[in-house]
Structures are given as structure tokens and as C-alpha cells.
N, C-alpha and C positions, 0 to 999 in steps of 0.2 A: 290521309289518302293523298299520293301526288297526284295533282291534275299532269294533262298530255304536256302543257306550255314548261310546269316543272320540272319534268323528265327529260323534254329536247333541251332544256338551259344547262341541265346538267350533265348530259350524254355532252354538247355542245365545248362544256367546260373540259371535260374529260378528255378530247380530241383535240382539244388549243392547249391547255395550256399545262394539263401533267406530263404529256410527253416531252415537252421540251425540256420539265424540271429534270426526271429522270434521262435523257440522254446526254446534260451538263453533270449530273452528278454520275452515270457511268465512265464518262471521259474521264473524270477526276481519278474514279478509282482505277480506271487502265494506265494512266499515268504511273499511278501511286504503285499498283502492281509490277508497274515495267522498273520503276526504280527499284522495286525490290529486289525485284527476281534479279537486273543486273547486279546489285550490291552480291546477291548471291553467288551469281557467275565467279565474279571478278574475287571473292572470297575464298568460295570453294570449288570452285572447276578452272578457269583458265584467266591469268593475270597477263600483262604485260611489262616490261621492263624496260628500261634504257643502259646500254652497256658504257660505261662512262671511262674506262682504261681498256690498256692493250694486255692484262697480266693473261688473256685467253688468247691472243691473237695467235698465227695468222686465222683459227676455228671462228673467232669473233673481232669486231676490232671494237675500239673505244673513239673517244675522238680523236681524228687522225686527218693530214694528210694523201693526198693521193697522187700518183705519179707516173710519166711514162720512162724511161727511162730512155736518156738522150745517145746513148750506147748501142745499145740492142733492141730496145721496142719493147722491152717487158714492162707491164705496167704493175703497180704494185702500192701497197699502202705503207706509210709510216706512220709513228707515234708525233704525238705532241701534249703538251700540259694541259690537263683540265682546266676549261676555262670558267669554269664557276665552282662555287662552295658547295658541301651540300649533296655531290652526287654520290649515288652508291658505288660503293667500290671502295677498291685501295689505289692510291697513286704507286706508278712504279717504282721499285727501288732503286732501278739501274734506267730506266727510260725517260722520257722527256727530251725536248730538243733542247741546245745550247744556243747561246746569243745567235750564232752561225751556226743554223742544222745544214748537214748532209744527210744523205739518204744513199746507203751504198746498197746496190741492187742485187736482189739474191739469187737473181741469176747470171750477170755477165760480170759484175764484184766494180763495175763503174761507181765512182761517189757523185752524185748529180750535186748543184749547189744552188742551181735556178729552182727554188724552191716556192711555190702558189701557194701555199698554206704552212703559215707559221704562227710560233707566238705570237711576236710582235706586231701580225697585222689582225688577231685573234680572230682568224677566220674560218679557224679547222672545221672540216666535216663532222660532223654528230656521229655519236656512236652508234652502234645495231641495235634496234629496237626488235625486240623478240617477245614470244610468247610462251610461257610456262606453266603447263599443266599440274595444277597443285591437287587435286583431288586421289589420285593413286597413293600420295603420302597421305595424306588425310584417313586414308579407309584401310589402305595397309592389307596384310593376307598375303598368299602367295600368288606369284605374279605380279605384284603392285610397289612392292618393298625394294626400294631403291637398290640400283643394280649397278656394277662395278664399271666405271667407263663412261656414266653417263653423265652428258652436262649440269649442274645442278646447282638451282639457287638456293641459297640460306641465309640465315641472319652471321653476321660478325659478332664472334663470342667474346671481341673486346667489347661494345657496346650493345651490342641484341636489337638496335637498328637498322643500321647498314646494312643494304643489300650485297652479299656477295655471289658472285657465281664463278665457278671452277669444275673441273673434272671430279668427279669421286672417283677412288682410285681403292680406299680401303674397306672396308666392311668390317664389320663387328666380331669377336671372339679370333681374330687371327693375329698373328706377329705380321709386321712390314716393312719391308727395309728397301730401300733403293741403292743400287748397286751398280757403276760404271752405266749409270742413263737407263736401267732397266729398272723394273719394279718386284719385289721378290714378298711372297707372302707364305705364311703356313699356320693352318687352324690350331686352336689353343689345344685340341685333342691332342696334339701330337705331341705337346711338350711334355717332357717330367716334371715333377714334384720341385726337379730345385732349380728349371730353366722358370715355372710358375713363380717360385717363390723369389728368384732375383728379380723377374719385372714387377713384383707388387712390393715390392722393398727401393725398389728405385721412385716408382710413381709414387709412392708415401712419401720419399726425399723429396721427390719435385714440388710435390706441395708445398712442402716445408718451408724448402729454402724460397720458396716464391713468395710466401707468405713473411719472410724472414725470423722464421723461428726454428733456423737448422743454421749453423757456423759452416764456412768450408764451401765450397766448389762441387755441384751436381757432377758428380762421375758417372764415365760413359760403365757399362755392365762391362765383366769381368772378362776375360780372354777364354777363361775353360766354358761358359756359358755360350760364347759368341761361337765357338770352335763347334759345340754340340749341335747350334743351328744349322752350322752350313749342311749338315745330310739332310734336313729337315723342311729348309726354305725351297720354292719350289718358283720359277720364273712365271710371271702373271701374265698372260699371252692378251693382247688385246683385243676385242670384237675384230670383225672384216667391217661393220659400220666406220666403228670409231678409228679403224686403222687409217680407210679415206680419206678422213681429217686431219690424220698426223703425220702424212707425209709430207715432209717439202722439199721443195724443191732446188737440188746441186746444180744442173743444167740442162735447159731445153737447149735440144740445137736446131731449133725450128726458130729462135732466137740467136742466134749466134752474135758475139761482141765484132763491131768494126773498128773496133782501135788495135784489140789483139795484144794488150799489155804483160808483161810478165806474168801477173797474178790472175791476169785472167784466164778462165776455162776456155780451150779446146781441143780436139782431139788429135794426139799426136801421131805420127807415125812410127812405126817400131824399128822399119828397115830406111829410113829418110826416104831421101828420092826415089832409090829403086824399089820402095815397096809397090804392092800393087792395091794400095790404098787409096782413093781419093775423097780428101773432108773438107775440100775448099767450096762445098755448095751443102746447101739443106739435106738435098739426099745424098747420102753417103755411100759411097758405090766401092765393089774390091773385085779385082780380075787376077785368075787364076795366075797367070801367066808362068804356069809351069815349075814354080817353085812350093818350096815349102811351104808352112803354116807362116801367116804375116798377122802382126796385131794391131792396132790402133789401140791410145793410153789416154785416159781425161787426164791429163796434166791444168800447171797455169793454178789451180783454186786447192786452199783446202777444203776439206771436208770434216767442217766443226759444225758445234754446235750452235751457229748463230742465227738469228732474230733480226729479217730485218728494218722489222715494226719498232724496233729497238734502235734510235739514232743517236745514244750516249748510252754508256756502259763501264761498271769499275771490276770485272771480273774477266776471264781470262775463257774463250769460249773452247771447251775439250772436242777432240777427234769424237766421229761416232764412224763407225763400221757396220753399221745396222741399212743396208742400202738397198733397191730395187732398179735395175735397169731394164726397162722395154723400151717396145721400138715394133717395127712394121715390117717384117723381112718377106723380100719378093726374090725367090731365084731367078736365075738367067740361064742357068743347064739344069742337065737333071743328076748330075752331083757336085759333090763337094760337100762341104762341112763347117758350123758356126760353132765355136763354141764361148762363153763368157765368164770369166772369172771375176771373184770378191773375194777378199781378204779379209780374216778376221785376227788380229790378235794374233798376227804371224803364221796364221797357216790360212793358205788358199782354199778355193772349192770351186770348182769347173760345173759345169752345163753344158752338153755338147749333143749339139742337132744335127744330125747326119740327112741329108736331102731322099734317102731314102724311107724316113719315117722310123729309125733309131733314135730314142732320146738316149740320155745317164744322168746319172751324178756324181762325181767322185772326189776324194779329196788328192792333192798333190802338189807337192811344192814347185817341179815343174807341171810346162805342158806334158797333158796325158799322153801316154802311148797305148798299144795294143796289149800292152802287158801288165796295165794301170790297173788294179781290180776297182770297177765300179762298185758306188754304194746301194744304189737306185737304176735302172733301167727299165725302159717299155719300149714298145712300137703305137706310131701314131701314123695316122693316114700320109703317103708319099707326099714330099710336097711336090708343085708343079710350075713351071718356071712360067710366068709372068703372072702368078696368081698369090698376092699381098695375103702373108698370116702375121695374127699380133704376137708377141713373142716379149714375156716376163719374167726374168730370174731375178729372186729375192734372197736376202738373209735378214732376215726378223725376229729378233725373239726367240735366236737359238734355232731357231727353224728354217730351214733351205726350203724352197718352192720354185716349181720349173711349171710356166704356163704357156699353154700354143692356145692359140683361137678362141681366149677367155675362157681357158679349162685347165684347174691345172690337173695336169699330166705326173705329178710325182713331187714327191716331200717327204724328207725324213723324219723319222718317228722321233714321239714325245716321250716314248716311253723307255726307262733306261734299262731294261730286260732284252731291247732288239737288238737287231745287230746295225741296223740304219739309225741308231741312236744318234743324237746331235745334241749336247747341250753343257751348259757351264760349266766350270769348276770354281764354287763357292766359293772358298777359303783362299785360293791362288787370287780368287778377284777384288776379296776382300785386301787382301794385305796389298794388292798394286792397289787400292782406292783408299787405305786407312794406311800409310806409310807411319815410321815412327817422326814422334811431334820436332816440327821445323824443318822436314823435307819436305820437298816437293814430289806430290804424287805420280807414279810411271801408268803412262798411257802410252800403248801403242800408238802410231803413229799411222793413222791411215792409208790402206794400201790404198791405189786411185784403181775403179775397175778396168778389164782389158777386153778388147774384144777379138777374138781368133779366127782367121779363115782359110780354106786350102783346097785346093782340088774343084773347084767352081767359080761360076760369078754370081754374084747377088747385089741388093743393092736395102740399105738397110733407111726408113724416113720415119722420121715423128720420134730421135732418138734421145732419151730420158734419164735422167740418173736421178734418184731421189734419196733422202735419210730420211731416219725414224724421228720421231720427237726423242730427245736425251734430256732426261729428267735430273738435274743438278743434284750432287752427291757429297760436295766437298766445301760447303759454303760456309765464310766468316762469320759468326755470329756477335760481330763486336758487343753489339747493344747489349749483350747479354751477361754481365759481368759474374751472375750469380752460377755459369754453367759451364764445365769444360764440353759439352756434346756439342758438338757443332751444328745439329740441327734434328729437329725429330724426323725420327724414319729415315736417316740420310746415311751412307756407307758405314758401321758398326758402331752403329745407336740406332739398332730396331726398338720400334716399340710395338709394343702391347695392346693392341683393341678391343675393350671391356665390350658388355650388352651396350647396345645402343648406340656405340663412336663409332664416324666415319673421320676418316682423311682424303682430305683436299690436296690435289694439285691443277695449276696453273698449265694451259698448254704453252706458255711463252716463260717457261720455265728460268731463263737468267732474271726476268721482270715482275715476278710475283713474289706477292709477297702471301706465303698459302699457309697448309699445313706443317712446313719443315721449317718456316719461322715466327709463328706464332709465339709468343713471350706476356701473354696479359690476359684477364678477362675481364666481363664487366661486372656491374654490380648485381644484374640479371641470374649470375653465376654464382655470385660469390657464396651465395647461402649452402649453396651445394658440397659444400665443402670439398674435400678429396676424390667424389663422385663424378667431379668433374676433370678431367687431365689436358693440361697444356697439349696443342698440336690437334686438339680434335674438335667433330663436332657433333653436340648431341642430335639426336633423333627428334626431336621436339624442336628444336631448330634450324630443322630442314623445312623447305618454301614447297619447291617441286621441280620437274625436269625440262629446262628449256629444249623446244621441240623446232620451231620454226622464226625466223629470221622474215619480219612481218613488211619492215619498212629500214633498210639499208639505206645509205646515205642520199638521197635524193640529186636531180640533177638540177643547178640554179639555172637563174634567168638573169645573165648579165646586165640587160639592157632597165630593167625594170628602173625607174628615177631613185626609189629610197632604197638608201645602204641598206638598212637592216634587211629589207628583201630579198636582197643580191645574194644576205649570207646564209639565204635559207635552202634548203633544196625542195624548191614545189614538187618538181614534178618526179614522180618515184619512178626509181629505178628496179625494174621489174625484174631486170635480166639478173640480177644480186640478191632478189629475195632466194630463200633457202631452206631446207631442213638443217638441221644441226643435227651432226654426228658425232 
């Protein structure tokens, strides 16, 4: 029987001193839970990364410099040498700075040389630290299964450690080839029995010879195979997402150069003096003054494919004619007429805005006349003179695009049955990008766009020229002794994408080293035998899809006493964090 004295000692006890046992041992296990559940996170829903080179830039940078440029005011990033062992990635092929970096600016073509961040004072900025969602590969289905464009980390199939990240660009069961900077794919449904049976008799060679149990030189696939393709391959159009990303930039003229050098961008006049052009200021203005059609011409720069994250380089950077010019156009009457032309490949293509809410599109070597049949025409609301519309003409991807007021208003068809058809011709592309061995391959030679005005005044601000990303098609593969293909999936040497292979490209395309030159794998692989093919990457070694740009390079604190602080950047720069597209 407990006495009363018994029962308060142990009610007593109960109240002092088990409560406290159990809320030390609860904390432990909230602890121990929260480690978990993170181990979990960071496992299978969301990791984070450190981008350690430029082979993505300008979409991502690596560690890099940053600059204003002492020319024109644009500011802008360059590469420099990873400064430790160890990080994930590839170092560039063609990048890194030299004893003496320049930094030439990719919009006014100035080479700066007062340079704040170099090798030699090993100061560079840290690369994009991002975050990527692994769990949609992890669980897979539809919807979730990696998709064509998207940014995408994975392991390095020379080692199965290293962290890579690049664009996916291929998908599985399709041929792909890249072609004059474009991307070109078509599903294995489509091929015959003996376009099948040439790519699974080459990737059996490729084994082979990699393994060194094949004599002789990897040859690129035969001519009557390659010829069969071109009706077959089909141009890869890129998302509206991922296109944001891959535009850069020819020349703001909201930046304009003050030195005004030969090589550099700006807009010239068509008539000299007497035109009724004026580009001597930010806004661009044109007065009728009773004459004909007058043009202004972006002279002064090419229009290649260069990087200028990229401050050393051993390749030769090609024309791209894949461009977009907008701009902000406010009339001053209530007629007259704008119209814009881009050049492709030797034949032009006008855009032409009539003030009374006429658009077109036509093609013509010259300027249109009334007799000019258009491809494409509509009516859009009048414009009204002093009332600012935004104003985009494109050529992408084979595709023309005319936008008023962030709408576009008209694009030619994708489909080759129309009659507004616009699109490649294969085999003609082929043979300028795969010349015979020890010529140099024929590129057109970039038309610079022009801009048309007549019968009004207007005045044109915020004016824009941009190119597409050009995806490298024609590269040395010295290291490669065992192969005459110059590179996988690069101008006629498509390959073949089994279940499961994706291909990789770099958006800083002269400086990666991706899918078109991969040459080894690791030991992770090798058991796999022929299951596995040079140039790709399996499904089981994909990570997941970098979505957000968490912590961009921070801003230092000069003053702070210890160096090492100085090279750090505390305090985040907000304005840089980002989506990835």
C-alpha cells in the first residue's frame, strides 16, 4: 500500500525530474530527424552546385572577372583559370586568360587591359552557385523525363565523378547533327533498315577502335546514307525560355562606343550627309524631308560567333545570320513607313510597318516595291505619333517573326506543304559545312541589318541587334588520332541516340568541351561494354535540372584588414540572382 508521503515523493519526482530527461532526449531526436530529413533533401529533391568554368557562359559563368568597359559603359564578364584542383567541371579548351589578359567587349569590340581580376593576383570572382532539382529524374514518367533545352547537371562519363553541367540538347532514339550553328534531329522511326544498320555498324567500330581492337581510322558514314538524311532531319527550334538565354548581344546603341574605331559598331548612313538620318545620339531620329526611302546600316563589327567570356582562343570564330533587331519606335506624323531587313545566306527578308497599321513580310533582293508579292501580311492597330510601340524582327531557326507591342503579329510557317514556308536546304548546307578534306569551309559572309524609312518622321530608342547562340560544327579533333570524324554530331557525322543517351552542349560553344568532344570513359563505364557510346550520356547519369542561380558573385568589402576577406564577396548580390533558362 503507498502511504500519502509515498505518492507526493513520487508525483514530486515525476514533475522534476522526467520531464527534463524526455525533452533532452526529444531535442536529440529533432536534431537527428532534421539531419536526416536534410541528408534527404539534398539527396533526392534539391542539391546545390558551384559553377567552376565559363564552358556555359554567358547563361552561367564560372570563375571569372568582371568589367566595365572603358569605351562604352558595358559591363560585362570574362573568364580566367580555375584557381583550385578539384572543381567540378571541365577547364576550357580555348579559354583562360594569358600572362597579359584583354577582355574585348561584346558590345563596342574595345580591348580593355586595365584588368581588377586576374591570374596572377588570383582574385577572380567565384562562379554561380545554383540549385538543381534532382528528384523529376529520380521518379521519371511523363512530364518529369528530361527535356530538350534544359540546363542539366550530370556526372563526367570519363570519370563518373565530376560534376558536369551543360544544355541537353539530344534525346533518345533520334539521329543529330549540327549543322552551320544549328541543331538538326530526326526519330529513329523515320530511318530505313540500311540508314539503321549503318549507324549500329559504325558505333560497333567506335567501340572497337577505342578499345584498340579494330586497325584503321573511324570513318565518318557513307555519302548515299548521309544524302538519305537530309529529307529526313528536321531543324530543332529552341524553347521562347531557353531562346532568352541564347541570345547575345551584337550592339546596344543605348551604349554606344566613343572612340568610334574602324571595327567598331555603328550605324551608318546609307545617303552620308544628305540623308535624313540622324545616329549621332542614343535616340535615333529620321525626317522625311521629301525624299525617297533612306537606310541606316550596323557597319564597323562582325557578326561571328564570338564569346566574350572567352579571353584566349585557337579557333576561328564563324558568321552567324540568325539575328533579332528591336527597338522602341515612336512616330512623329501620321504616315510614312519603317521597314527592316536581315540577310540570310544571300538572300534578304524585309519587315515593313506602314504608320497606318499595315504590317508584311517579304522576301527581295532589293528594297520592296508595290509590286513585291508579300509572304505574310496583317493589320494592326494605327500607330499614333508620339505614342512609343516596341518593335522585333527576327530570323531564328529558319523562322521570320514580326513583333509590335510584345505580340508577335506574323511568322512564317514551319510546315513545308505552306506556301509561307521558310526553311533549310539540307544537303546544300551540308556540303558548304563538310567541304572536301583540306579546304576551307564557305560561309556566307554576314549581311549587317538595315533599317528603311520614307514618307515620315519617327524616331527609333533602346536600338538592339542580337545573334543566336552558333553551336560549333567544324572542329579539330587532333587528340583524337584513332578517328577521321571530326566530332560527334557535328556537320556529317550524325549520330545515333539509343534508349537512354542524351547529348550535351555547352552554351559557350568555342570553350566546351561537351558532347561533340568527348574521346574516353571511365572505369564506371567500361563494364558496359558497347552499351555504352562515346559522345553521350547515359540516363543513370544524369543529376537533375539547374533551375535557379541562388548566390552569383557577391559584392567585397574593400576595406575589411585581412586579404583573404577582401577576396571574398560577403555581401550577395541580389540584383544577379536568377532563373536559369
Amino acid at each position: 500500500m503507498i502511504t500519502a508521503a509515498e505518492q507526493h515523493a513520487s508525483t514530486s519526482s515525476a514533475a522534476a525530474g522526467e520531464p527534463a530527461h524526455e525533452g533532452i532526449r526529444e531535442t536529440i531526436d529533432s536534431i537527428v530527424v532534421a539531419f536526416i530529413l536534410a541528408f534527404v533533401f539534398r539527396a533526392f529533391v534539391i542539391e546545390a552546385f558551384i559553377i567552376p568554368t565559363g564552358s556555359m557562359a554567358p547563361t552561367l559563368y564560372g570563375a571569372h572577372g568582371t568589367i566595365t568597359c572603358a569605351d562604352c559603359g558595358t559591363e560585362f564578364a570574362y573568364g580566367l583559370r580555375d584557381l583550385k584542383a578539384g572543381l567540378q567541371g571541365q577547364r576550357p579548351r580555348h579559354g583562360g586568360s594569358p600572362s597579359n589578359p584583354k577582355a574585348r567587349c561584346p558590345n563596342c569590340n574595345h580591348v580593355n587591359v586595365d584588368l581588377k581580376y586576374t591570374n596572377a593576383r588570383r582574385n577572380a570572382e567565384s562562379g554561380d552557385r545554383i540549385l538543381v532539382f534532382k528528384w523529376p529524374f529520380d521518379f521519371g514518367g511523363k512530364g518529369l523525363d528530361p527535356r530538350r533545352w534544359d540546363v542539366t547537371v550530370f556526372k563526367d562519363p570519363s570519370d563518373g565523378t565530376t560534376n558536369f553541367i551543360k544544355r541537353l540538347v539530344g534525346l533518345p532514339n533520334e539521329v543529330l547533327m549540327l549543322l552551320d550553328g544549328d541543331l538538326y534531329v530526326a526519330p529513329v522511326e523515320a530511318l530505313d533498315e540500311a540508314e539503321v544498320s549503318a549507324f549500329k555498324q559504325q558505333q560497333r567500330a567506335k567501340f572497337e577502335q577505342r578499345m584498340g581492337g579494330r586497325r584503321g581510322r573511324l570513318q565518318p558514314l557513307p555519302e548515299r546514307i548521309l544524302q538519305s538524311l537530309d529529307d529526313k532531319l528536321q531543324i530543332a527550334r529552341k524553347t521562347d525560355a531557353a531562346q532568352q538565354a541564347l541570345w547575345s548581344p551584337v550592339y546596344d546603341h543605348d551604349y554606344p562606343p566613343q572612340t568610334r574605331d574602324a571595327n567598331q559598331p555603328w550605324w551608318r548612313r546609307g545617303k552620308g550627309e544628305t540623308s535624313g538620318w540622324n545616329t549621332e545620339h542614343r535616340t535615333v531620329r529620321f525626317e522625311a524631308r521629301g525624299t525617297p526611302a533612306d537606310y541606316i546600316e550596323l557597319g564597323g563589327k562582325k557578326i561571328v560567333a564570338s564569346c566574350a567570356y572567352n579571353t584566349s582562343k585557337s579557333i576561328p570564330d564563324p558568321p552567324v545570320s540568325d539575328l533579332r533587331v528591336r527597338f522602341v519606335l515612336t512616330p512623329e506624323s501620321q504616315d510614312g513607313l519603317l521597314r527592316v531587313r536581315l540577310t540570310k545566306q544571300g538572300v534578304s527578308f524585309w519587315a515593313t510597318i506602314q504608320m497606318d497599321g499595315a504590317v508584311s513580310i517579304c522576301e527581295s533582293d532589293g528594297e520592296p516595291t508595290a509590286e513585291t508579292p508579300p509572304w505574310l501580311t496583317t493589320r494592326v492597330s494605327p500607330f499614333q505619333p508620339g505614342k512609343p510601340v516596341q518593335v522585333a524582327f527576327e530570323n531564328l531557326d529558319y523562322r521570320l517573326a514580326l513583333s509590335i507591342a510584345g505580340q508577335e503579329v506574323l511568322a512564317t510557317s514551319t510546315n513545308r506543304s505552306d506556301d509561307a514556308y521558310y526553311g533549310p536546304h539540307i544537303a546544300a548546307l551540308r556540303k558548304m559545312r563538310s567541304p572536301p578534306s583540306g579546304r576551307t569551309p564557305r560561309n556566307y559572309k554576314t549581311v549587317p541589318p538595315r533599317i528603311y524609312a520614307a514618307n515620315g518622321d519617327l524616331s527609333l530608342v533602346h536600338l538592339v541587334v542580337e545573334r543566336d547562340v552558333y553551336y560549333y560544327d567544324n572542329l579539330k579533333l587532333s587528340a583524337r588520332p584513332w578517328t577521321n570524324i571530326r566530332g560527334w554530331g557535328t556537320a556529317g557525322a550524325p549520330i545515333l541516340l539509343r534508349d537512354d543517351e542524351y547529348f550535351m552542349l555547352g552554351d559557350n560553344s568555342a570553350a566546351s568541351k561537351d558532347s561533340r568532344l568527348w574521346d574516353n570513359w571511365g572505369s564506371h563505364l567500361i563494364d558496359r561494354g558497347d552499351r555504352f557510346q562515346i559522345g553521350t550520356v547515359p540516363r543513370d547519369q544524369l543529376i537533375g535540372k539547374a533551375f535557379f542561380v541562388y548566390w552569383p558573385m557577391g559584392h567585397r568589402i574593400e576595406w575589411l584588414p585581412m586579404a583573404f576577406l577582401r577576396r571574398i564577396g560577403i555581401i550577395p548580390d541580389i540584383g544577379r540572382m536568377r532563373w536559369i533558362r
